[in-house]
N, C-alpha and C positions, 0 to 999 in steps of 0.2 A: 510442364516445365521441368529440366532436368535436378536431378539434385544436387550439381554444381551452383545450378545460377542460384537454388537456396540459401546455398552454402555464401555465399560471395553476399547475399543483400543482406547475411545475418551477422556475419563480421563486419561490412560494412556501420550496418545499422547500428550495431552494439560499440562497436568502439565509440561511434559519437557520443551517442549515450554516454558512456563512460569515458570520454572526454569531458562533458560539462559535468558528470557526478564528480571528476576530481577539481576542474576549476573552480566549478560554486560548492565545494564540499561545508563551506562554513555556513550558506543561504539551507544546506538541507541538513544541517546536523543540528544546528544551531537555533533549534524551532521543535518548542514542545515536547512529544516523544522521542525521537531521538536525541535531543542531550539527556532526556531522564534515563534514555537504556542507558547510555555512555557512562552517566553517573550512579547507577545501580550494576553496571557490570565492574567498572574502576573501583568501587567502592567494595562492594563483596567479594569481586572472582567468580562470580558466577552466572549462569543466564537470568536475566529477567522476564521471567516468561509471567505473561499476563491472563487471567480469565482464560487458564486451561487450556490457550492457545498458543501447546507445545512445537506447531510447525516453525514456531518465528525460530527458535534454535539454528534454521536453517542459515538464516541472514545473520542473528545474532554471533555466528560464530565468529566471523569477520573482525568486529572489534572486541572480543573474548577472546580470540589469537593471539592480538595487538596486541593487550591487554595482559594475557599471559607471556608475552615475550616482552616486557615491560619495557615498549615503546613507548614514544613520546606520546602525550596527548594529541598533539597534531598529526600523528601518523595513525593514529588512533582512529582521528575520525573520516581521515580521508580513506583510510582501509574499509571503514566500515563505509562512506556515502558510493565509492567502485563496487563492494562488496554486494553492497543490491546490485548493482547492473549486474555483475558478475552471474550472480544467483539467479536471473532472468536468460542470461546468455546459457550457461549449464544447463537449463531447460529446455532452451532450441536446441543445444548439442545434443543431448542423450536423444531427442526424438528424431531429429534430423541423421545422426550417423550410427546410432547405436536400435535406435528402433522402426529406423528405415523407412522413417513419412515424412517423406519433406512437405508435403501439403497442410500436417500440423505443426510442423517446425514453424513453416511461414506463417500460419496462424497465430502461434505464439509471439513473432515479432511484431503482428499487425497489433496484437491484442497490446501489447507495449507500446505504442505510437497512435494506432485509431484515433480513439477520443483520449487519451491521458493527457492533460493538459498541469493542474496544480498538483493533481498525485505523486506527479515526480520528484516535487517539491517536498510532501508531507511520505515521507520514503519511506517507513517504516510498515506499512499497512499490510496485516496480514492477509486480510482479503484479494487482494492483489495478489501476492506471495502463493495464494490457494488456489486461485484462479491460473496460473503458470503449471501449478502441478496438477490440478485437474486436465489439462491438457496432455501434459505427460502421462497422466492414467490412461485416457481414453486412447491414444497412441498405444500405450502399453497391452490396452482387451482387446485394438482391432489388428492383431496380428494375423488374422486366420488362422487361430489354432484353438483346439478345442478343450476342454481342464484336464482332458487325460493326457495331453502332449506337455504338461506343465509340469518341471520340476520340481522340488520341494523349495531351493532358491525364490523361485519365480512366484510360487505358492506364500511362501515368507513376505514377497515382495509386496505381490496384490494385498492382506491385510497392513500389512504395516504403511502403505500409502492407503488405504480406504480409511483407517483410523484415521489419519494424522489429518485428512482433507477434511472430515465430518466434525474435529476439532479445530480446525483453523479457524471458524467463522461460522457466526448461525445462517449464515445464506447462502450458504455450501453448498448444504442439498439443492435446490432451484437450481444450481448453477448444472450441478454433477444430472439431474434429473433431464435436463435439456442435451446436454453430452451424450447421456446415454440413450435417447428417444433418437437425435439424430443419427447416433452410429448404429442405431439397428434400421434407420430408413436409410440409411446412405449407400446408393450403389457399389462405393468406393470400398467404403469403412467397412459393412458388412460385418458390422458387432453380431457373435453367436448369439441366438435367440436365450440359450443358458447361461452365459457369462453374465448376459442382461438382467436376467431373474434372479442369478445369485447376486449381484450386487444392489438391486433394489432389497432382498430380502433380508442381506445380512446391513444395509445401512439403516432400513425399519430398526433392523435390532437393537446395532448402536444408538440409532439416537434414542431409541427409546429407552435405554440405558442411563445416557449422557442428560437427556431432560428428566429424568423420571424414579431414577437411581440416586446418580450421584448428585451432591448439591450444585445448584446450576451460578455459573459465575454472576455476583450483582451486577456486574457492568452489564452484561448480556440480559439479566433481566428488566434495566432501567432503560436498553436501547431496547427491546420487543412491546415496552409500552405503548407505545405509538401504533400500535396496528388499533389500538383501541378507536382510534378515529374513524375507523368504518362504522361503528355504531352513533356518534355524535354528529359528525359533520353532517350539515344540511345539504352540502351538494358535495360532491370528488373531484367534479372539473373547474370552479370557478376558485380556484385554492391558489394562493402566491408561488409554492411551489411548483404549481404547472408551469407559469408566468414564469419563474425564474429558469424552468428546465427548456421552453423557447427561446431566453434569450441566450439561454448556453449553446445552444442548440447554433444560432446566429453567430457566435463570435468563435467559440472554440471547440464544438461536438460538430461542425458543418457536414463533417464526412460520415458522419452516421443517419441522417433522412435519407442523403443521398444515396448511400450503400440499402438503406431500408428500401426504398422505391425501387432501387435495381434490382433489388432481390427481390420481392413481392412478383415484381413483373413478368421476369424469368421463369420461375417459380408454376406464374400461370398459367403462361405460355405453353412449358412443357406438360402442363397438368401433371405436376406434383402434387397434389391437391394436402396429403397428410404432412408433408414440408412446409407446403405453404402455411395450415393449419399450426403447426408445430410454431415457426417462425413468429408467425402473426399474433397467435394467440400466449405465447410467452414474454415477448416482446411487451406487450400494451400490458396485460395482466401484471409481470415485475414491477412495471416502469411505476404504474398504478400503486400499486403495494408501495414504493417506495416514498412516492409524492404525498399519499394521505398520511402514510407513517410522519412525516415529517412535513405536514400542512403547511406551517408558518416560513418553511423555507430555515437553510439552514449554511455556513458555511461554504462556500461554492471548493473549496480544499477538503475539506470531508465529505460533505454530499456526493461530490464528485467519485469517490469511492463507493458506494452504493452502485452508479451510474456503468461500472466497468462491465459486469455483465451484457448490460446492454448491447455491445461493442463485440460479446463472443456470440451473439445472439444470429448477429447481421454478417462476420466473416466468418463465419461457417460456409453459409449456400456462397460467399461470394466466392470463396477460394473453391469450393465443390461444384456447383452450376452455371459461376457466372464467367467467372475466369476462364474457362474451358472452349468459352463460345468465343473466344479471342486464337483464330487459330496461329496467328504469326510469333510466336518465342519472341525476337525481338521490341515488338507491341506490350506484350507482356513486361518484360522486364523493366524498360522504361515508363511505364504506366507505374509501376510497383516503387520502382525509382523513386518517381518524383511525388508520389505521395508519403514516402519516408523522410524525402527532403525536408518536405515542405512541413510535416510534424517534426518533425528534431527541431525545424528552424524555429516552429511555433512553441514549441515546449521551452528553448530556450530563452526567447523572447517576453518569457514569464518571470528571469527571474529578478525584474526589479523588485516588486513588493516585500522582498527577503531580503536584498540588496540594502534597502531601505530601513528596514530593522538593523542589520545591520550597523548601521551608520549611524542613527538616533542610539542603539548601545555601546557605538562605543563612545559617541560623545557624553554620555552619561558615565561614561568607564573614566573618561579625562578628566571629568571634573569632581568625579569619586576621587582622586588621587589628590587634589587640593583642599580635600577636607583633612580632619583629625582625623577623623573615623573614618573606618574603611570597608565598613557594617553598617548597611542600608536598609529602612523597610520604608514604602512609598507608595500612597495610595494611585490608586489606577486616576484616579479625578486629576493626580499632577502628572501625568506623560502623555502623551501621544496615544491613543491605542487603537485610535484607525489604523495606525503606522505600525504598533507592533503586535497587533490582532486578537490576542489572548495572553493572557500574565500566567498561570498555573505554571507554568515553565521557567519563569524569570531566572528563578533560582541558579537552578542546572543549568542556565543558557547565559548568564552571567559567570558562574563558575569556569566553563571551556570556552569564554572570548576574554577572560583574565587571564586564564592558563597559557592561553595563544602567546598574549603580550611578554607573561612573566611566569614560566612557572611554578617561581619560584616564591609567586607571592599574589594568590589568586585572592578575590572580589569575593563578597558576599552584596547582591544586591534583592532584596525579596519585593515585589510589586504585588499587590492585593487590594480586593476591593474593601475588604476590612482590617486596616493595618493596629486597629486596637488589639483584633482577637492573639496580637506576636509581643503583648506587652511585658506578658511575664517573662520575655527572651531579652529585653532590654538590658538588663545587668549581667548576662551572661558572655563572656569571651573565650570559653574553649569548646564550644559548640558550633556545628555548621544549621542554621536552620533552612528548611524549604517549609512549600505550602501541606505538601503530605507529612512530615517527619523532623523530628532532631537527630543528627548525629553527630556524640560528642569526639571530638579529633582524636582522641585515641583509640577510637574505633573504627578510622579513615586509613587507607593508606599512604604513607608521607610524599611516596614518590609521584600523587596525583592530587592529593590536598595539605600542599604544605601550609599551611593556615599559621603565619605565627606572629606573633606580636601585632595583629590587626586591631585591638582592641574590641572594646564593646558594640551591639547593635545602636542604633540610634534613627528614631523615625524622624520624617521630614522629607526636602524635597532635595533635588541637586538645582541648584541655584547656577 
């Protein structure tokens, strides 16, 4: 396929994308982490990079732009929900025109579409973001050339993208480990046998560094807990996890058995036999790793994230082995087509649940405005929370859907499952509280938390 028609299904593809990241920007800003980035970059000026995972800067920059060209909050955060697509599109670009593979270009749109279904929703994910530039690496070593035809630029280039990918996410390496096993079996790609070994050698080093060295972020070590379940669990297979990754599998991963069986088969056929191997055996082994890690089942919007590899696992051989046996271009493209369609159409078709949220806050936002007080704390037992999924956020996600209305006169509304542990904040009126922190208003900047005469906190329910 030429690298026109890449060209053509990625601007395609993307601008949809970034058509629904601007219309539902408030369904994806407006939900957990990204209102806490919105209100830790508004608030300080600066990035809020999390558990040593300095790649987000990438996307982060977006509404840290806003943010320093002291936009509106609303343009704030529609900058930053485009900003990710954007960030995704810049990935097919450099690889597509700048590193001259449109076969990983197309890879990187697929890997955007495949199975992403609620991720697109919970946008902030670095793993996602690492998984985008792992592509772009791998693009980047199968240039045909070998370290001695490498500049000191390009030399720059290669550590400074290997760091920043083995820091994005502890599931990095799996991902880069499978990248790099396939470009050295791949007819196409044809990764030098040395490029190969210097990056397995020098990411041994880092991580060993990064685990073993420097102190290892808590969050990263209270999600690596769960691999502990290979030693307890009584059985791997009969685990709710499994059972919930079928019926994902059923409603909104459908395209991944299907690309899995087509590849397997292919695969045979030609007697690849170390592809097939590769394929097969990292495939079930992740998928494995990631259901026991998280036995009881977890989230179908985070787990999901886990799940993305999966998805680079399966368009590899399809774009390299299986696609190829389609000799007609035209066949091609509309096959490609209407499997973009048909995810964009799916992806967008997800976003009531956010929709939903939504609407129960702002009708809580309505009836905030008919009380005295305008400083809320409210236990999880009196709202909704099928409907608004997790409260740690409430705060920040109450602050930028006041801000929307007025902002000149934003909400505090805190929702927790222990609304005693905020009693000492009760008498307090120049403070903004969340679940993480206080910060007192002169420490806020006015032109995004103008907080003034709202009075004191006050627990209870909105009536």
């Amino acid at each position: 396929m030429q690298a026109r028609h890449v060209l053509i299904l990625g601007l395609c593809g993307y601008f949809a994308l970034g058509a629904l990241a601007a219309y539902f920007y408030q369904e994806r800003t407006i939900f957990l982490d990204p209102a806490f980035l919105i209100f830790s970059i508004a608030s300080s000026g600066e990035f809020a990079i999390q558990a040593n995972r300095f790649g987000s800067a990438l996307t982060q920059f977006f509404p840290w732009i806003a943010v320093q060209l002291h936009l509106p909050i609303k343009w704030v955060m529609i900058i930053y929900s485009v900003g990710v697509v954007f960030y995704y599109f810049a990935c097919f670009y450099v690889v597509q025109r700048w590193l001259k593979n449109s076969n990983l270009a197309l890879g990187i749109l697929l890997i955007n579409t495949f199975i992403v279904s609620y991720t697109f929703w919970w946008m902030q994910i670095e793993f996602a973001q690492g998984i985008a530039l792992s592509m772009v690496f791998l693009a980047f070593m199968t240039r045909d050339r070998q370290w001695a035809d490498y500049n000191a630029f390009e030399i720059s280039a290669f550590f400074l993208i290997l760091i920043t990918l083995l820091y994005f996410h502890p599931l990095i390496p799996f991902l880069l480990s499978y990248l790099m096993l396939f470009g050295l079996l791949d007819e196409q790609l044809r990764l030098p046998k040395k490029q190969f070994w210097t990056v397995a050698i020098l990411s041994s080093m880092i991580l060993l560094f990064k685990n073993f060295v420097m102190p290892t972020a808590v969050y990263d070590n209270q999600a690596s807990q769960g691999i502990n379940n290979f030693k307890t669990l009584p059985s791997y297979f009969n685990i709710q996890s499994n059972l919930n990754f079928i019926e994902y599998c059923k409603k909104d991963y459908y395209l991944l058995p299907i690309g899995l069986l087509a590849c397997l088969i292919v695969l045979g056929m030609q007697r690849k036999w170390w592809k097939l191997l590769l394929l097969g055996g990292m495939f079930f082994a992740y998928l494995l790793m990631v259901n026991v890690s998280y036995a009881q089942g977890m989230p179908q919007f985070h787990i999901e994230s886990f799940y993305l590899p999966l998805s680079v696992f399966v368009i590899l051989p399809l774009i390299f082995d299986v696609l190829p046996l389609i000799k007609k271009t035209p066949v091609v493209l509309g096959l490609l087509g209407v499997v973009l369609a048909v995810r964009i159409f799916h992806i967008g078709s997800l976003h009531q649940p956010y929709t939903n949220r939504l609407t129960v806050q702002n009708k809580m936002l309505d009836k905030l405005e008919q009380m005295e007080s305008k400083k809320l704390i409210i236990s999880e037992k009196d709202v909704p929370m099928d409907t608004l999924i997790m409260s740690w956020g409430s705060s920040f996600e109450f602050w930028l859907l006041s801000s929307l209305r007025n902002p000149e006169a934003p909400r505090s509304i805190v929702i927790d499952e222990d609304p005693a542990r905020f009693d000492w904040t009760l008498s307090a009126n120049n403070s903004f509280f969340t679940e993480w922190g206080i910060y007192p208003y002169s420490d806020l900047p006015r032109r995004y938390f103008n907080f003034t005469d709202i009075g004191y906190y006050r627990k209870g329910k909105v009536e």
